[in-house]
N, C-alpha and C positions, 0 to 999 in steps of 0.2 A: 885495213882496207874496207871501203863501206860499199856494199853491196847496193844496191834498189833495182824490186822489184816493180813495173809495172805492167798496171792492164789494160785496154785500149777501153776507152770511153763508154762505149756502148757495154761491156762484158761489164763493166766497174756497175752501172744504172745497174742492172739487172740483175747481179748479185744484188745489190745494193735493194732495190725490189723483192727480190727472196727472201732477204735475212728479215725484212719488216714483216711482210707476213707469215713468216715462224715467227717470232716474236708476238702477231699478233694471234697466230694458232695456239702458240703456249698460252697465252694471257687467255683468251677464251677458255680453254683446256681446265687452266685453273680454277678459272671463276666459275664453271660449273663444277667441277669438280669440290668446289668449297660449299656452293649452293647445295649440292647432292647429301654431300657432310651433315650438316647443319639439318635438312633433312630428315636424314636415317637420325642422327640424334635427338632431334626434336622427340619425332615417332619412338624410340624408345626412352624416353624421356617419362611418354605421355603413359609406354604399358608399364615401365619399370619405375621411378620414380613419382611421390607421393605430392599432390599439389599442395602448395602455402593453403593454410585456414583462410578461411572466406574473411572481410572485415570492408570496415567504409571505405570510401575512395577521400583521398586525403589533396592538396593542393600540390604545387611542384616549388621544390626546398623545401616547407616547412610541415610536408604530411597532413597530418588529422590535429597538427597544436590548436591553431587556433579554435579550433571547435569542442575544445577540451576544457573545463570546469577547475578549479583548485579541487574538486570533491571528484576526485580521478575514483572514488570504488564505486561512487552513483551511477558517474558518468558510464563505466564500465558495464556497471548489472541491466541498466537499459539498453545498451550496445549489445549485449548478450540475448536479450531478447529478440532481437533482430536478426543477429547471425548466428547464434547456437550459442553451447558451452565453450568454447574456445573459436576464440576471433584474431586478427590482426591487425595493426594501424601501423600508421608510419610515424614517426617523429625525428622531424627532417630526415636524415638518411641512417638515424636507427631505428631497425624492425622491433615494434613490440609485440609481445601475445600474452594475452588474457587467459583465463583459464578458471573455469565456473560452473563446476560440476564435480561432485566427490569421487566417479570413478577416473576420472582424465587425472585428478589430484593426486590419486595412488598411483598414475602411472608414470609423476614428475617424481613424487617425492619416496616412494617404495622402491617402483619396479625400475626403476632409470636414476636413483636416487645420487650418485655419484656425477654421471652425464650433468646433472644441473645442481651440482653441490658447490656452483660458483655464483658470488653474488655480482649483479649488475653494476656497471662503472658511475660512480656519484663522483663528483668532484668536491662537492662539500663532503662525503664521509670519507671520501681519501686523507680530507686537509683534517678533518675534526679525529684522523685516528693514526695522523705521523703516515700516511701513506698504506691504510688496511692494515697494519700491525695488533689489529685488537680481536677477538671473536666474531664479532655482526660482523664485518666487513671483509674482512682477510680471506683471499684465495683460498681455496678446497686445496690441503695437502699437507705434509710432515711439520710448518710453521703453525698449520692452526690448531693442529691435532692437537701439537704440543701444548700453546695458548689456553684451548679449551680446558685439557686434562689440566693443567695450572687451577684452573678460575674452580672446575666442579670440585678438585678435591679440597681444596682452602676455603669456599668462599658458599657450595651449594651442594657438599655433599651433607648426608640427613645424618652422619655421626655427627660432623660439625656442628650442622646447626641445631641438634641436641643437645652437645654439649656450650662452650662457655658463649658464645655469639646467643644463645637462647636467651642467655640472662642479661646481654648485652640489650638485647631486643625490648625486652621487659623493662627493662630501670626506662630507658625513653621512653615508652608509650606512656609509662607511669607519672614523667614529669610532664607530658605534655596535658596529661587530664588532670595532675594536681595546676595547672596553668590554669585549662578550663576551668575550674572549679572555683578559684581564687579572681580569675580576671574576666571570665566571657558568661558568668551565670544570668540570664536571661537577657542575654544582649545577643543582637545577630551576630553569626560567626561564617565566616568564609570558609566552609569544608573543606576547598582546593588548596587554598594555605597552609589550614591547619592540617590535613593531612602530607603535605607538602614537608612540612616541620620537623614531623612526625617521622616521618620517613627518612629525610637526609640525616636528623641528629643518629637514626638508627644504623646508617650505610654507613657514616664518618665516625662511630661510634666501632663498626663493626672491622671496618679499610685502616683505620687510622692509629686509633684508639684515642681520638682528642678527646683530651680532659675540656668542663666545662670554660676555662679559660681559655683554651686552645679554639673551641669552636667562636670565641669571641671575633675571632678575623675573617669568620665568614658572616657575612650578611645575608640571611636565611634571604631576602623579601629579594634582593639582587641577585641572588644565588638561582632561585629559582625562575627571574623573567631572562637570565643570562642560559639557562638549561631549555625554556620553552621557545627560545627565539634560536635557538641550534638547532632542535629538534623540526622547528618550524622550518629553517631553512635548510637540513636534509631532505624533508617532503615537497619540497618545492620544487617544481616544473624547469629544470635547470637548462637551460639555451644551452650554454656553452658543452653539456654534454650529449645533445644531439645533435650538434651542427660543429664541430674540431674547429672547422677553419675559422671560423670567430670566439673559438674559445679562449685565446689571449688576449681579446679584451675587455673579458667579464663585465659584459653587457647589463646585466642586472645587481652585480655587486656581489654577487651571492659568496665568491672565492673571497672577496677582500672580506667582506663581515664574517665570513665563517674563521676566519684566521683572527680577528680580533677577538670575537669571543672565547675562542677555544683557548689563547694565550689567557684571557682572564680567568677561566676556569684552572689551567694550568697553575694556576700563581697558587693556588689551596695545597697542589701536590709537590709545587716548588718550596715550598716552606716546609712541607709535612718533612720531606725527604732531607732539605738541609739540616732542618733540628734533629732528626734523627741520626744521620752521618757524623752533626755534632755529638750529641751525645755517646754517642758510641767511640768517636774520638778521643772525647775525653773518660769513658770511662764513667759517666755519670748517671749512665741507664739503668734504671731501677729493673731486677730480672720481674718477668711479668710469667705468670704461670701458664699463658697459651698466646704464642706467637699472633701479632695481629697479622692483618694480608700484606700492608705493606712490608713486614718485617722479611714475611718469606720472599716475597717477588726481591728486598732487596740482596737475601744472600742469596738467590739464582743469578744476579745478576751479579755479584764478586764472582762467583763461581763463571759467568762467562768474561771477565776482564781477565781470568787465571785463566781459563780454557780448562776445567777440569769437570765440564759435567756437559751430556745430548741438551740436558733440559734448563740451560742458563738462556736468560734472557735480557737483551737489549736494552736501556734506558727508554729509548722512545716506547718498546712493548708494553715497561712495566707501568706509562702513562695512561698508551692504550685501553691496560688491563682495569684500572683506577677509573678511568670513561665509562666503561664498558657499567663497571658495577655502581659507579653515581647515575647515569643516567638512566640505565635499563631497572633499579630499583627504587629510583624515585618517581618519577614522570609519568610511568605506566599503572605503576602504584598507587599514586597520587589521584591519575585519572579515573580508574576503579574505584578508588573511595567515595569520589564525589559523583560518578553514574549507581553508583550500588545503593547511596543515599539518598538520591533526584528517587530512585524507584520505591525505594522504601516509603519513602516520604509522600509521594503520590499515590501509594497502595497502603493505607493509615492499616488493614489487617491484616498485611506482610508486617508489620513493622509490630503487633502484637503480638504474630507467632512466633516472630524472632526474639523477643524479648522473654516471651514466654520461656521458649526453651533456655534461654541464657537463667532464666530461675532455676530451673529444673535442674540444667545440669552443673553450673555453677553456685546458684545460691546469691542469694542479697545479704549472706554475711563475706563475701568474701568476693577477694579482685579475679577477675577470667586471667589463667594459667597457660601456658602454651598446654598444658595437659589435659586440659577442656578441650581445643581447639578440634578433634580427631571426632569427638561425641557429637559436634554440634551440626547437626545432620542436616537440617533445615536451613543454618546462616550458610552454608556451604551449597546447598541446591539454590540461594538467593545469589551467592557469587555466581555460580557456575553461568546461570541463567544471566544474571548481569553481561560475564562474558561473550554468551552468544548472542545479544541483542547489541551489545555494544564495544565489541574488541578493540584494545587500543590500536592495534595496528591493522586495518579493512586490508590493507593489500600487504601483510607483512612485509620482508624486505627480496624485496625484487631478486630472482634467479636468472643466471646467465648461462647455459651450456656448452661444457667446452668440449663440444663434436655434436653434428649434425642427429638430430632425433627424430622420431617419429612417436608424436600423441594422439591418439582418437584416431588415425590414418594419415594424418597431416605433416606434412615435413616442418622440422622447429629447428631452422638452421643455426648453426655454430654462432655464438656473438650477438644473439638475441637476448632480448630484456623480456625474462616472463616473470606476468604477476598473478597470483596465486588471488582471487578475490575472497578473502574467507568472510567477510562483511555479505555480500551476498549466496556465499553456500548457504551462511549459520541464519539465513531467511529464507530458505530455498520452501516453496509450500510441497512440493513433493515429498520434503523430507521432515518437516517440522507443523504438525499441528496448528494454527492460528499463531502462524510466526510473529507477527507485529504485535503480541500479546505479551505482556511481562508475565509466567507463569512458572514461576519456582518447581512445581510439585510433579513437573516432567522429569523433572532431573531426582526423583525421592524415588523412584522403581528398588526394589528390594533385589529385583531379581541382579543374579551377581554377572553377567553376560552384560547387562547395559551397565552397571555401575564401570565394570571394565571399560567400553566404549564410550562412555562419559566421563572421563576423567583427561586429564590434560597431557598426558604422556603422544597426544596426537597420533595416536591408532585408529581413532575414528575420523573419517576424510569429509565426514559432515559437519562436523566438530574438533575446530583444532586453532584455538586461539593464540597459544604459542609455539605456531607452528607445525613440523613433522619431519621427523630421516633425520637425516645429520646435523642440519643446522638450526633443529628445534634449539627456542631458546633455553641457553646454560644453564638460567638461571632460574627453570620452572619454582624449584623448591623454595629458595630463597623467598623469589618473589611471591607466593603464595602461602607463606607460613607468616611474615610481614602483613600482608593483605588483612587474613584472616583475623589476629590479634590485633590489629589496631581496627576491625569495623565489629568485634565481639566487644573489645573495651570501651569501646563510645558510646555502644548502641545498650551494652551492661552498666554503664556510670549513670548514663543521663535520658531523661525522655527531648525527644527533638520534638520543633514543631515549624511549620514557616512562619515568616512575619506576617501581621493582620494586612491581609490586601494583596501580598506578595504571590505573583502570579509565576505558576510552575513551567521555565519553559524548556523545553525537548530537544532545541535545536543544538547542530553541532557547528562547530568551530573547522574550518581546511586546515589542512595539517598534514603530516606523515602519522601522527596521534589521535585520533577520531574526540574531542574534548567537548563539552559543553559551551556552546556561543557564551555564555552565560553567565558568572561564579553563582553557585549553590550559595545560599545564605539561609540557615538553619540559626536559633534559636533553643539551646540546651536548659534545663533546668534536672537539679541533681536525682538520680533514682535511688542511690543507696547510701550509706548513713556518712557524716562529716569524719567518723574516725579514718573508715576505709578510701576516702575521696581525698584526704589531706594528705595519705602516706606517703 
């Protein structure tokens, strides 16, 4: 039975008239009531929460980009002049912040050191490391932990590389100056090659254990413009990672050529690792008295096909790992030899008291040692200083925090890209004497409180070229025991000189690697006798 209620016309209007004005009293009600909100929160916003860093005003979508430079640590140290030690920009719709001052730097990398022990999102060093599986790139936590302790105790601890990797180090630098010696004697010579050389036969010699036939299928001259055209395109201003919604259509290419080279560099590890699987298949592996890197990376990683060990790793890791230590010991390495030589060579009485001492404490009867390397007090105040006039990497590799911070008073929100300018700390004139000066003999203080502060372990926040906290790099040791003997055996073999007319030039190259516009071109002729140059 259906009931109906009605109500006579007039009562129906006039309800009808009530109900809208509640309706329009709530709505009002509301809207101030949200106004009010908004308010009181603004207001303690303003006593309780700390404002964004000051920084330029940028366009709308694309931020501060286009007003940005390929030389992103220039661009930056004159930005800091403007608005302090720590600034912000936008790019497109991710917040970056700078950071240009050694006590704000202690307070990323010491005192909040975890907070921002995440590295910023690259899409090229995603692709170039199987997705951050490697040391540089990998998330802050138990994966990298593990990766690192991998890489330092096989690859960069100083038992290691005292013992058989020492001698591995040696026999290279050794053929590479009976080369010189035989092939480049008063002929110009490209430093950045030849240290280039120098360096990968030492990393493949040390990762690998390729015999000289083996290294036959790497093409040193390919090897090396396929390693600087990666590096180049990690440093590069990448669209697709500050703008998402066009980042599937790799607007500058940057994703598709990162993938082509990285597979070509892979083809080196691809072979290493088949021959080796073979030979062990068959049974045909000669035992070797000290496991090479790849040998161990490959039984961590049996060990995680069985599931019988925390610390087995991946395939794609153990490629990572092989990345990690061709490119972060050649490239960086490579750059150093040829800045440390541009200054040498420019400063003809650095380059006598260098030689000097390699008399004194080596000798013209005999080849520089890894066991010279510790003595030579002065070639070592000429690196140190090389490094702080010329770091390979001006903004190392970018930090991202994962939770909301507070630096210098400033809020450094969750998912921020901060960069660390150590290019302009390590010229900062507050902190450095006639900074734009090459001057070795800053770094010779006897006193043992600066020798501490000056050394590379990045304690000192005015000084810290490979880095600092957690994600200093792995491979201080390595990379600076390599350094050292290949610019004591060069600089011990041969006197350098430029070619007649050859103009010295300063300039740098854009990059993610701070490089010479340039190649160095030196001119060697022998210092010490044919027995000991031929050996």
């Amino acid at each position: 039975m259906l009931i109906m209620i009605t109500f006579p016309k007039e009562k129906h209007a006039h309800d009808l008239l009530h109900l809208v004005q509640i309706l329009i009293l709530l709505s009002l009600t509301a809207a101030l009531a949200s106004v009010l909100r908004l308010r009181r929160n603004a207001k303690k916003a303003l006593v309780i929460d700390p404002p964004l860093p000051p920084g330029p005003r940028g366009l709308p979508l694309v931020g501060y980009l286009p007003f940005l430079s390929p030389y992103l640590y220039e661009d930056f140290s004159k930005l800091a002049t403007v608005y302090g030690p720590i600034f912000k920009f936008w790019m497109g719709n991710k917040l970056g912040v700078v950071v240009t001052s050694a006590p704000l730097v202690k307070e990323v990398v010491r005192d909040q050191d975890v907070v921002f022990a995440n590295r910023g999102f690259s899409t090229c060093g995603y692709v170039a490391t199987h997705g951050g599986h490697d040391i540089a790139f990998a998330p802050y936590g138990p994966e990298w932990k593990k990766l690192r302790k991998i890489f330092v105790r096989e690859m960069s601890n100083n038992t290691v590389l005292a013992g058989n990797l020492s001698s591995l180090r040696r026999e290279e630098v050794k053929k590479s100056i009976r080369q010189i010696y035989k092939d480049m004697i008063d002929t110009p010579v490209d430093i950045r090659s030849l240290a280039f050389q120098m360096a990968i036969n030492s990393v493949i010699s040390m990762t690998i254990s390729a015999s000289e036939g083996d290294n036959a299928i790497i093409n040193v001259v390919e090897f090396q413009k396929a390693v600087e055209e990666l590096l180049a395109l990690i440093g590069k201003l990448n669209v697709s990672d500050v703008l998402p919604a066009i980042a599937r259509f790799d607007i500058q290419g940057i994703e598709k050529d990162t993938r082509k080279i990285t597979l070509a560099i892979e083809a080196i590890f691809d072979y290493a690792i088949a021959k080796r699987n073979e030979n062990a298949k068959n049974h045909e592996a000669k035992e070797i008295m000290r496991k090479d890197f790849l040998q161990v990376l490959l039984e961590l990683h049996h060990e995680h096909e069985d599931h019988t060990s925390e610390t087995s790793i991946s395939m794609p890791e153990i490629k990572a790992l092989l990345m990690d230590a061709l490119l972060g010991a050649t490239d960086t390495t490579t750059t150093v030899v040829e800045w440390t030589m541009t200054e040498i060579l420019k400063h003809p009485e650095i380059m006598s008291k260098v030689q000097e001492e390699l008399t004194q404490i080596v000798g013209l009867n005999n080849n520089v040692e890894e066991v010279h390397l510790s003595k030579l007090n002065y070639l070592n105040a000429v690196v140190k200083e090389t490094f702080r006039l010329h770091p390979p990497l001006p903004l190392l590799v970018p930090r991202c925090p994962s939770q909301s911070a507070i630096v210098g008073g400033y809020l450094i929100p969750k998912g921020c890209t901060v960069f660390l300018n150590v290019w302009a700390i390590q010229r900062d004139p507050s902190v450095w004497e006639n900074p734009l000066e090459f001057q070795p003999e800053r770094f010779l203080m006897t006193n043992a409180e600066h020798q501490l502060n000056h050394n590379f372990s990045g304690n000192n926040f005015s000084y810290f070229p490979f880095g600092a906290g957690r994600r200093i790099c792995a491979g201080v040791s390595l990379g600076e025991k390599m350094l050292m003997l290949m610019l004591a055996s060069m600089l011990h073999s041969f006197e350098w000189k430029l070619p007649l007319g050859a103009n010295l030039d300063l300039s740098n190259k854009s990059g993610m690697i701070i490089k010479k516009k340039e190649p160095l071109l030196s001119i060697p002729t022998p210092r010490l006798s044919h027995s000991l140059l031929h050996i």
